[in-house]
Each structure stands twice: as C-alpha cells, then as structure tokens.
Residue frames as a rotation matrix with the C-alpha (Angstrom) as fourth column:
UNK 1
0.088 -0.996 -0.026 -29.92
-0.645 -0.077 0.760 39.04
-0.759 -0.050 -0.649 -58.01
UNK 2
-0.382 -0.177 0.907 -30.47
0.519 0.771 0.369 35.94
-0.765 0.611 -0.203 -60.45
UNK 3
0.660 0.746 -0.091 -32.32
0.442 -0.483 -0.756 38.10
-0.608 0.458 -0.649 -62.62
UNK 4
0.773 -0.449 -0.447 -29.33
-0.383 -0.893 0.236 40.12
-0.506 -0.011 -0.863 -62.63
UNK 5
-0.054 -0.923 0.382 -26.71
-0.284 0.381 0.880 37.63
-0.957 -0.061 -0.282 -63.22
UNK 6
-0.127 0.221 0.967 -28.60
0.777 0.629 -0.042 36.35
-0.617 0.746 -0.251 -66.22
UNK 7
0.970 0.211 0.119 -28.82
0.221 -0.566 -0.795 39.36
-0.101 0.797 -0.595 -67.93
UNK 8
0.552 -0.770 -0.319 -25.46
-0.824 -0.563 -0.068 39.56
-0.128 0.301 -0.945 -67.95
UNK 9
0.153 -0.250 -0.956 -24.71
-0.892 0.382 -0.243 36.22
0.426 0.890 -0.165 -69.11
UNK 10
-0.718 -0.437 0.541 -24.50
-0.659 0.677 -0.328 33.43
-0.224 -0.592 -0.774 -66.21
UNK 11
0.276 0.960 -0.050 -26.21
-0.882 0.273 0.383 30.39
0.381 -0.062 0.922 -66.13
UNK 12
0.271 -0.152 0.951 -26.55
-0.762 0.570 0.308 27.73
-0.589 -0.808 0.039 -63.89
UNK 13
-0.759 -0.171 -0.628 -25.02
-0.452 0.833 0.318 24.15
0.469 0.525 -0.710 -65.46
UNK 14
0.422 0.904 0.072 -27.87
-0.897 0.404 0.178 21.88
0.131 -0.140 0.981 -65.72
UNK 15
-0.520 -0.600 -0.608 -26.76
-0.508 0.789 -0.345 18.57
0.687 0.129 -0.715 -63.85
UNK 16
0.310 0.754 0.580 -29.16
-0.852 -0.051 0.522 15.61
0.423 -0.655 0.626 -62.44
UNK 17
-0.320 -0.493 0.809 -28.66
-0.682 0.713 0.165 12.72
-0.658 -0.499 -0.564 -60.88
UNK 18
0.614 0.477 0.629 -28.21
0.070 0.761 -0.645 10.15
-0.786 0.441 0.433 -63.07
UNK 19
0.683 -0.662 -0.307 -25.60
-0.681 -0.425 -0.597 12.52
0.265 0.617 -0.741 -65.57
UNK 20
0.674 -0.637 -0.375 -22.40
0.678 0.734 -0.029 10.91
0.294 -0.234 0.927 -66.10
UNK 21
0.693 -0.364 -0.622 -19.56
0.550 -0.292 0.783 12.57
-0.466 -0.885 -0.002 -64.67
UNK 22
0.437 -0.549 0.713 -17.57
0.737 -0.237 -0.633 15.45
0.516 0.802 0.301 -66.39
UNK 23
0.293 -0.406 -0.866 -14.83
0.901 -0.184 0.392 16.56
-0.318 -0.895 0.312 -64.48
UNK 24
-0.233 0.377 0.897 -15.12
0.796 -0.456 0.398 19.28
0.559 0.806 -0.193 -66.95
UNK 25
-0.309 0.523 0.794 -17.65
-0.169 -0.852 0.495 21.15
0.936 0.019 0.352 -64.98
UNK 26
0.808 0.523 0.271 -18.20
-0.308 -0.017 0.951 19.25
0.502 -0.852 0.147 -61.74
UNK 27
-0.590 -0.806 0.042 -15.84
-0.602 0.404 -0.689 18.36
0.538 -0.432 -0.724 -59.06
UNK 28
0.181 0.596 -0.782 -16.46
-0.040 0.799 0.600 15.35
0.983 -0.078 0.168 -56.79
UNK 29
-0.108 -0.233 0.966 -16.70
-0.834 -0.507 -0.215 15.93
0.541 -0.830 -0.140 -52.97
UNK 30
-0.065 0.268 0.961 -17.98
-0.636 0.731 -0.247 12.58
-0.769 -0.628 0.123 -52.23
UNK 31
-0.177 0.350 -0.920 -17.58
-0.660 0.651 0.375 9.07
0.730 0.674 0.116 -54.55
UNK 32
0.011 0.382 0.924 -20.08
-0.886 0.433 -0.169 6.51
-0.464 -0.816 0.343 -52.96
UNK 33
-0.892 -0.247 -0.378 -19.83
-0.429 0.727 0.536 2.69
0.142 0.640 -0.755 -53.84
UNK 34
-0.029 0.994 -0.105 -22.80
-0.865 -0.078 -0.495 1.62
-0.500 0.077 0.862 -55.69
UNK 35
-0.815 -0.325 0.480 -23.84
0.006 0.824 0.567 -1.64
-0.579 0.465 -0.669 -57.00
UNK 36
-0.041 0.826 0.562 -27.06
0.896 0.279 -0.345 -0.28
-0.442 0.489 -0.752 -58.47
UNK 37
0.630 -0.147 -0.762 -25.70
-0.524 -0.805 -0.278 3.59
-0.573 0.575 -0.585 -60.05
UNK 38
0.520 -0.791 0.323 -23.29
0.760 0.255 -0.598 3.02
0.390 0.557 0.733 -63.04
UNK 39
0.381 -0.394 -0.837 -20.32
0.849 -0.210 0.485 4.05
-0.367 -0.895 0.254 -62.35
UNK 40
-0.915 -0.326 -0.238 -19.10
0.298 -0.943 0.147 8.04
-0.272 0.064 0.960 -62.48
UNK 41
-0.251 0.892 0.375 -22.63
0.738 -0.074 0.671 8.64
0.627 0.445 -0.640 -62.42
UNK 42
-0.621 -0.138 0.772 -23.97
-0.105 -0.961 -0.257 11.56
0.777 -0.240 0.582 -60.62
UNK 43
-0.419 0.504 -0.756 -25.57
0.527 0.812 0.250 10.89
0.740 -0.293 -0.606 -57.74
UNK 44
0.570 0.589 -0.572 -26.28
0.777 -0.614 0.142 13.96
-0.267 -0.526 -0.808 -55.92
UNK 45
-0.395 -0.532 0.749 -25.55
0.590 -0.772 -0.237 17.57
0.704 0.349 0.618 -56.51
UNK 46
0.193 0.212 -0.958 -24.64
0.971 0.102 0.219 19.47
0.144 -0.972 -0.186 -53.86
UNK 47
-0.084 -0.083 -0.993 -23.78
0.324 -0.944 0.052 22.81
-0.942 -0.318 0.106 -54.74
UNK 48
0.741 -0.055 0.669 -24.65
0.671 0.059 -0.739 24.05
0.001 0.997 0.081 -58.63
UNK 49
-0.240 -0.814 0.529 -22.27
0.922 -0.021 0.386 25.16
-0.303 0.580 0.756 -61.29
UNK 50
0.640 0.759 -0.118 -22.36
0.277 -0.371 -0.886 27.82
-0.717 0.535 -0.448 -62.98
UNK 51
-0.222 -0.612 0.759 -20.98
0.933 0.093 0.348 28.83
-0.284 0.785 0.551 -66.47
UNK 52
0.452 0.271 -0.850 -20.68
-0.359 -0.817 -0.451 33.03
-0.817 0.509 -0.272 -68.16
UNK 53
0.376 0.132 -0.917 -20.98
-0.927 0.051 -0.373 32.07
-0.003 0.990 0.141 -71.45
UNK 54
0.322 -0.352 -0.879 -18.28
0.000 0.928 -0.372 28.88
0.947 0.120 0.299 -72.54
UNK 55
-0.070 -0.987 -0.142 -16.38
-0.220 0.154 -0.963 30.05
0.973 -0.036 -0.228 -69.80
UNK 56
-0.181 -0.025 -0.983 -16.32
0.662 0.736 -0.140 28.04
0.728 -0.676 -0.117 -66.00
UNK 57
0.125 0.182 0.975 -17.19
-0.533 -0.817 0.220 30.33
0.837 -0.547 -0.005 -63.15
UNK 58
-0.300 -0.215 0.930 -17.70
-0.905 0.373 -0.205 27.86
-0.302 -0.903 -0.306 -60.48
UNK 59
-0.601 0.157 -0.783 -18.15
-0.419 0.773 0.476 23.88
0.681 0.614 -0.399 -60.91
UNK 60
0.418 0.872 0.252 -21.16
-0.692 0.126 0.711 22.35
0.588 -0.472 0.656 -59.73
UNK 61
-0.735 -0.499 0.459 -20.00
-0.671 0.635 -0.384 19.70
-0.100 -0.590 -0.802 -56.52
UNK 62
0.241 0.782 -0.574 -21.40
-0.850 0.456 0.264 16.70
0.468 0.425 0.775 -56.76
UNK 63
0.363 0.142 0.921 -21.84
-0.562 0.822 0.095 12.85
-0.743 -0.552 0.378 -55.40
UNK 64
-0.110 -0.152 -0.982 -20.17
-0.818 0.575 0.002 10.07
0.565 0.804 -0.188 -57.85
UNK 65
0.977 0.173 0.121 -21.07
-0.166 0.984 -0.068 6.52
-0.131 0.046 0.990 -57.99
UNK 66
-0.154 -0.976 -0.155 -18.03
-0.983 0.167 -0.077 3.63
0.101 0.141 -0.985 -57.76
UNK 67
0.730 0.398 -0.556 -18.30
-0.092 0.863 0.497 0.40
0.677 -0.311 0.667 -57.87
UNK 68
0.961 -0.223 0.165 -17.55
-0.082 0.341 0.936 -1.26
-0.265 -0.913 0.310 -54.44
UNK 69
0.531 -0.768 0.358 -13.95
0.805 0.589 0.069 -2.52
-0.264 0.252 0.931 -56.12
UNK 70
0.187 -0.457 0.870 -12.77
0.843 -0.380 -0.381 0.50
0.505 0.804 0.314 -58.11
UNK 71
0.068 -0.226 -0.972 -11.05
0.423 -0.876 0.233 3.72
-0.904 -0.427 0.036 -57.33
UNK 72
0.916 0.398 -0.054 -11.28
0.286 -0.740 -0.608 6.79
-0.282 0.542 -0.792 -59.41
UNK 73
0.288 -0.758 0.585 -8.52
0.799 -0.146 -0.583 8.34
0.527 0.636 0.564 -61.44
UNK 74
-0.194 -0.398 0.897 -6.87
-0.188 -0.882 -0.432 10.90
0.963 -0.252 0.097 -58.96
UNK 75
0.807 0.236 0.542 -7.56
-0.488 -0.251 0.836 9.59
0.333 -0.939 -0.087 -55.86
C-alpha cells in the first residue's frame, strides 16, 4: 500500500523530536511543561503527517514542549 501511495504522490512529513513546532503541518494533542525542551519544540510524534504534493492530507499529531509558566496561543 505505501508503495502505492508514493507512486502517486504522498509522502510522509518528516518530523523529529527536537523540530520546532509548525502548526502548519502538525497539530498538538498534548503540550508538556519542560524546563529542559525549548519551548514549541516537538517532543514526541504520535501519529505522522502526511503531505500529496504542497498540499496537507493529514497533519502529523504531536507532543509540544511549554515552559512550566506559559500557555500556548489557542488554548
């Protein structure tokens, strides 16, 4: 089936921990407060993205860093 998908143009968004956060392509299911990730940093990735050609198919879910103090934009 991957085989398939890629010949017809998907591909998975490459995202490790450690990426900074681009709400772009990933959504955030969990933000943990970290005093040793920077913050909006990726910290785990929990389901991948993927992208057919430019255009979004599914965004990859992911863990963000916070510091202990701070709240993300939108929550």
């Amino acid at each position: 089936m991957t085989d398939f998908l890629q010949s017809k143009g998907v591909r998975k968004i490459e995202i490790n921990p450690g990426d900074e956060f681009d709400p772009a392509l990933m959504d955030a299911v969990s933000i943990i407060d970290s005093t040793t990730e920077k913050p909006h940093t990726v910290v785990e990735v929990v389901e991948d993205g993927y992208l057919l050609g430019d255009t979004l198919i599914r965004p990859s879910k992911v863990v963000v860093s916070k510091r202990p103090s701070e709240v993300l934009s939108g929550e």
